[in-house]
SEFIZA-3560 file (N, C-alpha, C; in Angstrom, 3 decimals):
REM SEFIZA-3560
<numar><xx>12.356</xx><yy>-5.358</yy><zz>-8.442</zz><atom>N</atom></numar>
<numar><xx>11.443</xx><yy>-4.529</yy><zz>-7.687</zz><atom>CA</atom></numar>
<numar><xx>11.590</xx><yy>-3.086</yy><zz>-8.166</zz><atom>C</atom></numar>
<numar><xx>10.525</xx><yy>-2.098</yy><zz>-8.249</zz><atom>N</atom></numar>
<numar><xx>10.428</xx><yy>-0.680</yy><zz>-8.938</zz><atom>CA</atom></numar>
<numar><xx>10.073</xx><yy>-0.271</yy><zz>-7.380</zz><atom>C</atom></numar>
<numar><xx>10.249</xx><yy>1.111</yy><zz>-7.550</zz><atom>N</atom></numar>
<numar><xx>9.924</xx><yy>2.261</yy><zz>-6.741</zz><atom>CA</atom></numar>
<numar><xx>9.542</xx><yy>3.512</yy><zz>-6.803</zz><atom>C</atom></numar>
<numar><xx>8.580</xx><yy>4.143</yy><zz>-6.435</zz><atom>N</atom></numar>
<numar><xx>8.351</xx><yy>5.475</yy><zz>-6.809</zz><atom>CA</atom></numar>
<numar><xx>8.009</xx><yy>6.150</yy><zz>-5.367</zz><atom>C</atom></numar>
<numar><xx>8.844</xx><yy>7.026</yy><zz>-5.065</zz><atom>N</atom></numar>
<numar><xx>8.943</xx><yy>7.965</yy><zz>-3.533</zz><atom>CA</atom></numar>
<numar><xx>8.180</xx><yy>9.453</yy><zz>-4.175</zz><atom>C</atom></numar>
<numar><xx>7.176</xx><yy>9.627</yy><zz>-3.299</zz><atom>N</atom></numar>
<numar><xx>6.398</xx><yy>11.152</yy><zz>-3.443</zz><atom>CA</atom></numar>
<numar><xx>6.486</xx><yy>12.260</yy><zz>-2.427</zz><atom>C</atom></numar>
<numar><xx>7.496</xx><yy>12.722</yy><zz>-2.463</zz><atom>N</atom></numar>
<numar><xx>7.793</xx><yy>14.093</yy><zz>-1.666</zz><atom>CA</atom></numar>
<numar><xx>6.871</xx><yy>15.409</yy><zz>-1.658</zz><atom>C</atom></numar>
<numar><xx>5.710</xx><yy>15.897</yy><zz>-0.601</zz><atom>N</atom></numar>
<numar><xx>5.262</xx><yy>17.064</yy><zz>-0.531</zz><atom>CA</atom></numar>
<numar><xx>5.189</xx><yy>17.606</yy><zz>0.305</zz><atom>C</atom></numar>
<numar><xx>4.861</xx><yy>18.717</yy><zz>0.048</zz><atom>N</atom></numar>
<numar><xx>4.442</xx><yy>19.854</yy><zz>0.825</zz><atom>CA</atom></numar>
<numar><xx>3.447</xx><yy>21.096</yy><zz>0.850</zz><atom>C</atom></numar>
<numar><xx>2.341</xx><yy>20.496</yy><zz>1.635</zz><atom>N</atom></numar>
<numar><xx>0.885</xx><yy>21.024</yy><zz>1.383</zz><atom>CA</atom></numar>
<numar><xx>1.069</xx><yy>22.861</yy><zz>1.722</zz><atom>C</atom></numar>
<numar><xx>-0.062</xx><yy>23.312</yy><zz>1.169</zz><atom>N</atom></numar>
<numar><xx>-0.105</xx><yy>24.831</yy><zz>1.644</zz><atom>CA</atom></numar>
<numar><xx>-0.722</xx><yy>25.071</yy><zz>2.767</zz><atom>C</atom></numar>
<numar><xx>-1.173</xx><yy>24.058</yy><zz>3.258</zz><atom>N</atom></numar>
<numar><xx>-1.846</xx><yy>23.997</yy><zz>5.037</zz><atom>CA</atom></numar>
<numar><xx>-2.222</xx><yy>22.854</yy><zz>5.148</zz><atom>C</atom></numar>
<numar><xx>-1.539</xx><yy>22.101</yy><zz>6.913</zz><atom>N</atom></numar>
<numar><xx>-1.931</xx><yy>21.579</yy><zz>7.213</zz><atom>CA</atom></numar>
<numar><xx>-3.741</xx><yy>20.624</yy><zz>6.938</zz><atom>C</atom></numar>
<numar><xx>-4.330</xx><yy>22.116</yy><zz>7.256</zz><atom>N</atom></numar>
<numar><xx>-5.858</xx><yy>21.198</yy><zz>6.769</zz><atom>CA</atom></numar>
<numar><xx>-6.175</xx><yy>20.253</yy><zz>5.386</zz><atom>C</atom></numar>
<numar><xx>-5.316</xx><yy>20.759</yy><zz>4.744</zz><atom>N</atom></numar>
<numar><xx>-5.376</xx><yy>19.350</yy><zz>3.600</zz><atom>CA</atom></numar>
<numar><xx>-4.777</xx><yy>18.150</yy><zz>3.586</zz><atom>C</atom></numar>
<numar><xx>-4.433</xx><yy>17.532</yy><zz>4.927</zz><atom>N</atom></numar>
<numar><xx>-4.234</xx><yy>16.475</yy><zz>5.816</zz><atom>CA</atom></numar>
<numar><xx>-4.716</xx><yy>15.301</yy><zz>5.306</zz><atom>C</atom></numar>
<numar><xx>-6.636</xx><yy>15.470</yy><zz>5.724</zz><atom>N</atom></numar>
<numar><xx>-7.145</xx><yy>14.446</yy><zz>5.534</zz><atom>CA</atom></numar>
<numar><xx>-7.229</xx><yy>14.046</yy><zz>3.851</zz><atom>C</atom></numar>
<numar><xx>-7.131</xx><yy>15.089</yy><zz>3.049</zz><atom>N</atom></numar>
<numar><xx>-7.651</xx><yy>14.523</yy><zz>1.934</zz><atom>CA</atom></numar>
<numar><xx>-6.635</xx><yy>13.945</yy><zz>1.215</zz><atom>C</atom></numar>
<numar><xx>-5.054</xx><yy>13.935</yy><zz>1.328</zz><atom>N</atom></numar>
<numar><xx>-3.771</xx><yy>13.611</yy><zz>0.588</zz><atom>CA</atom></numar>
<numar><xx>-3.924</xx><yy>11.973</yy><zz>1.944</zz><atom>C</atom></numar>
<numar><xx>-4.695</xx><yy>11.765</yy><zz>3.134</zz><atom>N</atom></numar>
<numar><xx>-4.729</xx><yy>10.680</yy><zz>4.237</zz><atom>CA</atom></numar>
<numar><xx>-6.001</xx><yy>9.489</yy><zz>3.555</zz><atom>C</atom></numar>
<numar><xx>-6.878</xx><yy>10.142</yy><zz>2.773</zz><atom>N</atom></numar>
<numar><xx>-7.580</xx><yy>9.376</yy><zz>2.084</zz><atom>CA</atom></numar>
<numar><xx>-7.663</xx><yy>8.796</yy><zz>0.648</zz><atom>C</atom></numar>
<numar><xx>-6.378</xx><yy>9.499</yy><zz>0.111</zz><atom>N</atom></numar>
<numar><xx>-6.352</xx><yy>9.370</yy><zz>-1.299</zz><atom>CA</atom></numar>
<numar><xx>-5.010</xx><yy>8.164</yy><zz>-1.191</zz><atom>C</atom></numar>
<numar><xx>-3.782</xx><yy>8.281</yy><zz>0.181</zz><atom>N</atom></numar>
<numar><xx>-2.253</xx><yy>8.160</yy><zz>0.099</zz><atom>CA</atom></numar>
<numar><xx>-2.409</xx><yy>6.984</yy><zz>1.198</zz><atom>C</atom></numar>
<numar><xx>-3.703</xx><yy>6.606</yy><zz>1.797</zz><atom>N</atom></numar>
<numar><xx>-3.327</xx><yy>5.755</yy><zz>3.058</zz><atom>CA</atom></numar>
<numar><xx>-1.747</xx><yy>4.162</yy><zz>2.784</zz><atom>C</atom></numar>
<numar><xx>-1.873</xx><yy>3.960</yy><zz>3.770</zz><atom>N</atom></numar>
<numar><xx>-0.838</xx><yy>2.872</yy><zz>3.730</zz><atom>CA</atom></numar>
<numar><xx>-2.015</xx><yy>1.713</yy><zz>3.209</zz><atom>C</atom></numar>
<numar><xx>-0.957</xx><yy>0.930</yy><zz>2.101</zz><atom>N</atom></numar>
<numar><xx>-1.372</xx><yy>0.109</yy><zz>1.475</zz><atom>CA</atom></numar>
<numar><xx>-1.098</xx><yy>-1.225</yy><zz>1.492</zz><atom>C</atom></numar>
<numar><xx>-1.085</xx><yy>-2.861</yy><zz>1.333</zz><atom>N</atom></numar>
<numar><xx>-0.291</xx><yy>-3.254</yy><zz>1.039</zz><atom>CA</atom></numar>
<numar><xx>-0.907</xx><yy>-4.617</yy><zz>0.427</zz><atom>C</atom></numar>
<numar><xx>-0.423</xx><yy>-5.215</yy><zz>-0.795</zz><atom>N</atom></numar>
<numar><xx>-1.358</xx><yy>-6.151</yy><zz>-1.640</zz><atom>CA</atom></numar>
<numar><xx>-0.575</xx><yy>-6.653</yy><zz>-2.381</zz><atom>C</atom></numar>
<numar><xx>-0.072</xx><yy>-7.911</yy><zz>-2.405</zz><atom>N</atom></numar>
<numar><xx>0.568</xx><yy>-8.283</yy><zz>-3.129</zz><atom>CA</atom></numar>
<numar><xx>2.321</xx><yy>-7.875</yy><zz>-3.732</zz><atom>C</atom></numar>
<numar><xx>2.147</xx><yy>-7.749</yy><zz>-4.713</zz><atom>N</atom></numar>
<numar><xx>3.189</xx><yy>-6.948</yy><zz>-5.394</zz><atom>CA</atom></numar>
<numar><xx>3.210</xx><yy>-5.552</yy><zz>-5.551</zz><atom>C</atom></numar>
<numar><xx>2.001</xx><yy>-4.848</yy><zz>-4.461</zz><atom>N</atom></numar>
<numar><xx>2.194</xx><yy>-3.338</yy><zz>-4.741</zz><atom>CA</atom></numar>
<numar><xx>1.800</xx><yy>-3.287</yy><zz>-3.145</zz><atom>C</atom></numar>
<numar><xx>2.680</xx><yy>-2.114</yy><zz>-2.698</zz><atom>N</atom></numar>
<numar><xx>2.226</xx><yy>-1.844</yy><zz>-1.243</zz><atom>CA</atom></numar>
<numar><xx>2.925</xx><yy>-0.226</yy><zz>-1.541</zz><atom>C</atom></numar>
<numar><xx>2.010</xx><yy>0.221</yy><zz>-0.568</zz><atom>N</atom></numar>
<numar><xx>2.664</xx><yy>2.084</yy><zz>-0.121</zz><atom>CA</atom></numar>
<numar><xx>2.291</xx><yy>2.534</yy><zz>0.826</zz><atom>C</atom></numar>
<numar><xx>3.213</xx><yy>3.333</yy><zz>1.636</zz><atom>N</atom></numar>
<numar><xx>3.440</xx><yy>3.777</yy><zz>2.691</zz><atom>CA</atom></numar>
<numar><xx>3.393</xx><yy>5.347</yy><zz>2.628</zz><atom>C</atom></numar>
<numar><xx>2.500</xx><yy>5.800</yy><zz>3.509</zz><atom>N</atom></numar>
<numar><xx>2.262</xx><yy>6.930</yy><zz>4.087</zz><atom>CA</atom></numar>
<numar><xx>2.633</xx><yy>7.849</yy><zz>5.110</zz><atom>C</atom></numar>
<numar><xx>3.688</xx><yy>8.336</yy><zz>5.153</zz><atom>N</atom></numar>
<numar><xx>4.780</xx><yy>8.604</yy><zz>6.498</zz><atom>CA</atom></numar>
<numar><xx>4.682</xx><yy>10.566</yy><zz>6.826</zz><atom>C</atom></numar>
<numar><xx>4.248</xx><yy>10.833</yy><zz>7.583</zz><atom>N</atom></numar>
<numar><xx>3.908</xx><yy>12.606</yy><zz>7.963</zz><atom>CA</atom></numar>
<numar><xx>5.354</xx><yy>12.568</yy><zz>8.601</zz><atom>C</atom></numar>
<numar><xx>5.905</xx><yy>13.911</yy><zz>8.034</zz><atom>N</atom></numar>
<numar><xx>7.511</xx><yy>14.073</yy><zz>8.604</zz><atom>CA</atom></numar>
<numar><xx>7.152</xx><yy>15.346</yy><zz>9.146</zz><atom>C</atom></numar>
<numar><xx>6.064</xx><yy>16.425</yy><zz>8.961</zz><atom>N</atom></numar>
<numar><xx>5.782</xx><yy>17.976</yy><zz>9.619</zz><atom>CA</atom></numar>
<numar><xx>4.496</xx><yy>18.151</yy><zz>9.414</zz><atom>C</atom></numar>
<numar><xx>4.306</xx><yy>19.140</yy><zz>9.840</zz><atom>N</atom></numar>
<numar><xx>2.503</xx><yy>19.908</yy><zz>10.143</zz><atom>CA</atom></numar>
<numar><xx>1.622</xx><yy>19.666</yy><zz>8.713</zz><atom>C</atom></numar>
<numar><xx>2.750</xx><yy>19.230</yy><zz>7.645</zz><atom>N</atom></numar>
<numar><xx>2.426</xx><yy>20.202</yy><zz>6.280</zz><atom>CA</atom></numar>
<numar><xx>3.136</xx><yy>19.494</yy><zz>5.320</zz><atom>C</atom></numar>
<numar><xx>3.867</xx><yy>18.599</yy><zz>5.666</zz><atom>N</atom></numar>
<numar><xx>4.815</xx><yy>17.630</yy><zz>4.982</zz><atom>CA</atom></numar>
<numar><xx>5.062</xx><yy>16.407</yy><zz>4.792</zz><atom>C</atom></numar>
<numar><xx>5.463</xx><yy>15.478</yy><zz>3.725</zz><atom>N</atom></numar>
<numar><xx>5.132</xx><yy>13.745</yy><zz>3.562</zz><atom>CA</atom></numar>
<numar><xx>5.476</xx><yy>13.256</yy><zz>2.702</zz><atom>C</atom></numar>
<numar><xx>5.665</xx><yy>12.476</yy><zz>2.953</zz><atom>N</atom></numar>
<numar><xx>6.383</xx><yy>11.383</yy><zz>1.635</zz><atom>CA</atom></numar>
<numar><xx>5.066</xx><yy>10.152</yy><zz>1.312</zz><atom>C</atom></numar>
<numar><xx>4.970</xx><yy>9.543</yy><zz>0.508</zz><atom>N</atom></numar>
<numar><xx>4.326</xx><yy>8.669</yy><zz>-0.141</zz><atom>CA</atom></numar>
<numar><xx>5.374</xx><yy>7.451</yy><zz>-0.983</zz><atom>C</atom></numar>
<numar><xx>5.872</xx><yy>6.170</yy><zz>-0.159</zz><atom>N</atom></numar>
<numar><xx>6.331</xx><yy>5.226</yy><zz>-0.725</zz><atom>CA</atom></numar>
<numar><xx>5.545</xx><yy>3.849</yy><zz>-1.715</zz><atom>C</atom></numar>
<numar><xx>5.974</xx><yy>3.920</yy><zz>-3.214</zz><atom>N</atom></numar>
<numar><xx>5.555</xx><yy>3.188</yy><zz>-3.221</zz><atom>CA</atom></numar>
<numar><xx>6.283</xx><yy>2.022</yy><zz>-3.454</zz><atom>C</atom></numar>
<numar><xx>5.689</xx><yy>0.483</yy><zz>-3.407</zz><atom>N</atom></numar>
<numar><xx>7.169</xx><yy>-0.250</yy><zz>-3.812</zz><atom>CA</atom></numar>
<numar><xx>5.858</xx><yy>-1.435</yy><zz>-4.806</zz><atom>C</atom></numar>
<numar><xx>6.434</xx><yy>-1.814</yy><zz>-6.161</zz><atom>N</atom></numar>
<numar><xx>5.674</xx><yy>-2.712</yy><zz>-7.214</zz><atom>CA</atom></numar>
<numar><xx>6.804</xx><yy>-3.612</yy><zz>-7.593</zz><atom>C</atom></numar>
<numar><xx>6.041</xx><yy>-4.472</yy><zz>-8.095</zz><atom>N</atom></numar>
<numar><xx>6.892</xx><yy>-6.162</yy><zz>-8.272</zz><atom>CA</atom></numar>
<numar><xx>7.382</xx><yy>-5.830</yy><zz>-9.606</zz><atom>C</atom></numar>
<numar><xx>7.129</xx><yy>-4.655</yy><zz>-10.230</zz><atom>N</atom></numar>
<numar><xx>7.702</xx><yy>-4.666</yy><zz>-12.053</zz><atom>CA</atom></numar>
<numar><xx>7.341</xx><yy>-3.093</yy><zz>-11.956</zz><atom>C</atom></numar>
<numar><xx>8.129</xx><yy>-2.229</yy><zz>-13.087</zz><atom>N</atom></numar>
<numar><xx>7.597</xx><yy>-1.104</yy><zz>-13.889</zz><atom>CA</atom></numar>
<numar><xx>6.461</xx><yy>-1.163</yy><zz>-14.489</zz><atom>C</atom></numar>
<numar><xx>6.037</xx><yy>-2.119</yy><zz>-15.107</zz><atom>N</atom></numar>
<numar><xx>4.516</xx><yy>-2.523</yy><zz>-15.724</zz><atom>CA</atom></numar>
<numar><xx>3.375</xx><yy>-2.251</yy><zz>-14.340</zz><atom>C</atom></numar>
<numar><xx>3.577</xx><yy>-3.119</yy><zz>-13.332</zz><atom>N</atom></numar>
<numar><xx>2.935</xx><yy>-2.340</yy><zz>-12.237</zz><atom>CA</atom></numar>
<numar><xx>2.636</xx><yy>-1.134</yy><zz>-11.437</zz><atom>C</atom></numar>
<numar><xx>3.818</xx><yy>-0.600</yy><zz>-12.080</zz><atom>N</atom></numar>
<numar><xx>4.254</xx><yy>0.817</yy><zz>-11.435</zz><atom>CA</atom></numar>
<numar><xx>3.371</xx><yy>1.650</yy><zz>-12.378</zz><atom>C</atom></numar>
<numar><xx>2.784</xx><yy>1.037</yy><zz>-13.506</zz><atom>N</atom></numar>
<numar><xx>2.263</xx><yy>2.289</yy><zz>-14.937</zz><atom>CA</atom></numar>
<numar><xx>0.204</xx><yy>1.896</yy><zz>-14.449</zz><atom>C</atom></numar>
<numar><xx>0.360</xx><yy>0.899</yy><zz>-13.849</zz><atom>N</atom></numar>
<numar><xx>-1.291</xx><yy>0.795</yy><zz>-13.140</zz><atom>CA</atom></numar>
<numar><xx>-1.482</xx><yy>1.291</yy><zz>-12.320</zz><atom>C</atom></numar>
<numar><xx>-0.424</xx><yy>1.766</yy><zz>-10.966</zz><atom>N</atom></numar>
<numar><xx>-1.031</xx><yy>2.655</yy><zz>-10.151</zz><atom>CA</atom></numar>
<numar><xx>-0.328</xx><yy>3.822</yy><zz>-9.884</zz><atom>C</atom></numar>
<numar><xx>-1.303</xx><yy>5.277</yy><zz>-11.013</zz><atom>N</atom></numar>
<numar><xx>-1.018</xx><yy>5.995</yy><zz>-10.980</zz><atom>CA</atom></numar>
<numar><xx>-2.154</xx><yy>7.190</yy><zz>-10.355</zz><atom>C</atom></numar>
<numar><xx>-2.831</xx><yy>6.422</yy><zz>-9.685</zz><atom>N</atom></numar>
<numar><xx>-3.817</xx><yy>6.978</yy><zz>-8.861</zz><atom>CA</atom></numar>
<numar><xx>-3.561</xx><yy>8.157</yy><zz>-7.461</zz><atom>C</atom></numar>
<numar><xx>-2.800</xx><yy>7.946</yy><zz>-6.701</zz><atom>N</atom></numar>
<numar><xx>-2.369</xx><yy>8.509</yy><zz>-6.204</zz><atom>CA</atom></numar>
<numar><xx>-1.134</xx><yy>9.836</yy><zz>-6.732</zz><atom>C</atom></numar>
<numar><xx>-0.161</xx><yy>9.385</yy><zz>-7.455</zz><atom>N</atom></numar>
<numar><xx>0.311</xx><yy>10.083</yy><zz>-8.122</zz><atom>CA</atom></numar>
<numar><xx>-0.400</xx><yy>11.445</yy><zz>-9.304</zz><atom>C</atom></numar>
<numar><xx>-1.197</xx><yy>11.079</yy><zz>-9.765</zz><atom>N</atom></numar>
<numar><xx>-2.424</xx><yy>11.633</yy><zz>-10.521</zz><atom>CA</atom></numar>
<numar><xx>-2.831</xx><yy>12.195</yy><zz>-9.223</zz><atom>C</atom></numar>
<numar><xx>-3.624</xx><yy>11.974</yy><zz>-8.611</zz><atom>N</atom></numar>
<numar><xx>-4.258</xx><yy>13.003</yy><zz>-7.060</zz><atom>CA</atom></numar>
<numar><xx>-3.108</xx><yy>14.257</yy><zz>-6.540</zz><atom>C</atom></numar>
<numar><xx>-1.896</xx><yy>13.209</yy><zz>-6.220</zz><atom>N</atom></numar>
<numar><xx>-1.172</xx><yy>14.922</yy><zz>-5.359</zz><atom>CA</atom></numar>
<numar><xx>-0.712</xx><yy>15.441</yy><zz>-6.965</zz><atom>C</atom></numar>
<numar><xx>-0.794</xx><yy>15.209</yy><zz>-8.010</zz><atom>N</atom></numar>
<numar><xx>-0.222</xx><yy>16.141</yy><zz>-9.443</zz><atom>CA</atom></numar>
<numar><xx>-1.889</xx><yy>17.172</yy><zz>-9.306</zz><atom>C</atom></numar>
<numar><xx>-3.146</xx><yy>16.753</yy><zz>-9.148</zz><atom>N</atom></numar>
<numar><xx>-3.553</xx><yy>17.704</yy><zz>-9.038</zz><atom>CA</atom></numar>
<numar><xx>-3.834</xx><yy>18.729</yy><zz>-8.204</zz><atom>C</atom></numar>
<numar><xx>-3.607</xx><yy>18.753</yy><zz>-6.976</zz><atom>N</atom></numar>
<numar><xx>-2.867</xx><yy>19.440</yy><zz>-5.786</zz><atom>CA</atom></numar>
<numar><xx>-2.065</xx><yy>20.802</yy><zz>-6.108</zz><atom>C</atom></numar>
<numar><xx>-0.597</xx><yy>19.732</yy><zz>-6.545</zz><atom>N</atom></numar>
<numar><xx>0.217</xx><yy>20.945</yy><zz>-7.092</zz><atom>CA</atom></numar>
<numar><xx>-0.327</xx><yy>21.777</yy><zz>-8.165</zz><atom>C</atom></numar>
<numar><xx>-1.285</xx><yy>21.141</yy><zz>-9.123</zz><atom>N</atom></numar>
<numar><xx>-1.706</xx><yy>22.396</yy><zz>-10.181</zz><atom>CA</atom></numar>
<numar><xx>-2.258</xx><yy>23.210</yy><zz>-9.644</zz><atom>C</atom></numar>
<numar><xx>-3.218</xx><yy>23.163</yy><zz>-8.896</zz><atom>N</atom></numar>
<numar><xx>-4.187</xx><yy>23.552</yy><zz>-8.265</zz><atom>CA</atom></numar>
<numar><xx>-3.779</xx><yy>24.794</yy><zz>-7.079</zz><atom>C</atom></numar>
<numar><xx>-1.891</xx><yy>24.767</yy><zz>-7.145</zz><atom>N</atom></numar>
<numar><xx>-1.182</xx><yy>25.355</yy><zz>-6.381</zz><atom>CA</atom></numar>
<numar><xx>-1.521</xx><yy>25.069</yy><zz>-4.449</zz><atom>C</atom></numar>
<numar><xx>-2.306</xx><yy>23.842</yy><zz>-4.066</zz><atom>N</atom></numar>
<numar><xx>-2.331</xx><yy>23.205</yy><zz>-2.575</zz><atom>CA</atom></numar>
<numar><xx>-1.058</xx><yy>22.815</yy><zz>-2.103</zz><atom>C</atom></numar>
<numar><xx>-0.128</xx><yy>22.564</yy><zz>-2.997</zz><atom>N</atom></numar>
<numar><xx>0.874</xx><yy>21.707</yy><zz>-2.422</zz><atom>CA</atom></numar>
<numar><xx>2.068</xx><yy>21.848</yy><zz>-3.592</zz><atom>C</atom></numar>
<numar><xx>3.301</xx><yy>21.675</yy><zz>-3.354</zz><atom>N</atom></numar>
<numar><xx>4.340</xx><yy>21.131</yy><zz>-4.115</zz><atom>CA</atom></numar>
<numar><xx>4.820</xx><yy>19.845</yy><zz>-3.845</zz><atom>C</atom></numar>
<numar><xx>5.136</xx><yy>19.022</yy><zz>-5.012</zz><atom>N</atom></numar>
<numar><xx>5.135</xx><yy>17.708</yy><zz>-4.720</zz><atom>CA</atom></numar>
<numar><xx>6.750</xx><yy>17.275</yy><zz>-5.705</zz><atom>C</atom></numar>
<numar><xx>7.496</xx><yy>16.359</yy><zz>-5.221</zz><atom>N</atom></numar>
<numar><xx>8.534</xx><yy>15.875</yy><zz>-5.785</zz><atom>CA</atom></numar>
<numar><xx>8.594</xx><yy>14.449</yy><zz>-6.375</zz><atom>C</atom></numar>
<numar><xx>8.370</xx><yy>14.059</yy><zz>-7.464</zz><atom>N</atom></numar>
<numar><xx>8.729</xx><yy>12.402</yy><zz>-7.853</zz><atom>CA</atom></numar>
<numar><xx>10.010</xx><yy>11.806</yy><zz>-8.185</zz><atom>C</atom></numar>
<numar><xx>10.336</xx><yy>11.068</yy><zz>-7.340</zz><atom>N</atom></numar>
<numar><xx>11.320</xx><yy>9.514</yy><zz>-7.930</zz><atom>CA</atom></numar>
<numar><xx>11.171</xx><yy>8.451</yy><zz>-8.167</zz><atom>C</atom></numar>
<numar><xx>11.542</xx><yy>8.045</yy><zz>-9.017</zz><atom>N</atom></numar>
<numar><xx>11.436</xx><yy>6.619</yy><zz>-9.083</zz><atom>CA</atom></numar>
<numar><xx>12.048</xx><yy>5.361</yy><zz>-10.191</zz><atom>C</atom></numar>
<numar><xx>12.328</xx><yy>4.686</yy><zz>-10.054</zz><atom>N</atom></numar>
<numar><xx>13.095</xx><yy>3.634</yy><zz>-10.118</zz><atom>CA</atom></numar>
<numar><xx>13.418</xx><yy>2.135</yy><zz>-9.512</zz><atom>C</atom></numar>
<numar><xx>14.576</xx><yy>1.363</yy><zz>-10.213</zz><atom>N</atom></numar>
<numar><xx>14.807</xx><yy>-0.106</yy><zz>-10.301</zz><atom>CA</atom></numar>
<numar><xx>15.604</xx><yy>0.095</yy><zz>-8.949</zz><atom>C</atom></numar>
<numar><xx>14.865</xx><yy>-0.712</yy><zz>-7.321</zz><atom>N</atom></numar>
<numar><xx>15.611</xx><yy>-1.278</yy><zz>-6.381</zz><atom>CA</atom></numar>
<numar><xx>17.127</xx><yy>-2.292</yy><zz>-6.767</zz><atom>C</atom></numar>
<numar><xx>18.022</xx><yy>-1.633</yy><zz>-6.158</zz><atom>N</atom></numar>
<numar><xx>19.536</xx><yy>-2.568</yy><zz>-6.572</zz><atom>CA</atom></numar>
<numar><xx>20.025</xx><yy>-2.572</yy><zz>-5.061</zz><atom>C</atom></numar>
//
């Protein structure tokens, strides 16, 4: 099992809905992700895939909050890796 955890932190609240429509909770098979609000302004994005090969198809979300942070809306943190 792979994992990739997405740590951010928006520049206001009001960009809520759009990181809520891009990040909703997911779950399908061998890929599911979780959408968890920890502050006004703050969130994690779990994802969990049946292989690394899966993990390189959905980079959709990841790609969305990377343009965020360019865009200077948000700072965002990635991990990810082999569940042991």
């Amino acid at each position: 099992m792979y994992c990739r955890a997405i740590t951010f932190t928006l520049l206001a609240p009001s960009i809520w809905p759009l990181v809520e429509a891009v990040a909703k909770s997911h779950d399908e098979g061998d890929y599911s992700r979780l959408l968890m609000k920890s502050g006004n302004n703050t969130g994690v994005v779990i994802e969990t895939f049946g292989a690394s090969e899966t993990a390189a198809a959905h980079l959709d979300v990841l790609r969305a909050l990377q343009a965020l942070n360019e865009q200077a809306m948000a700072k965002i943190g990635v991990s990810e890796g082999d569940v042991i």
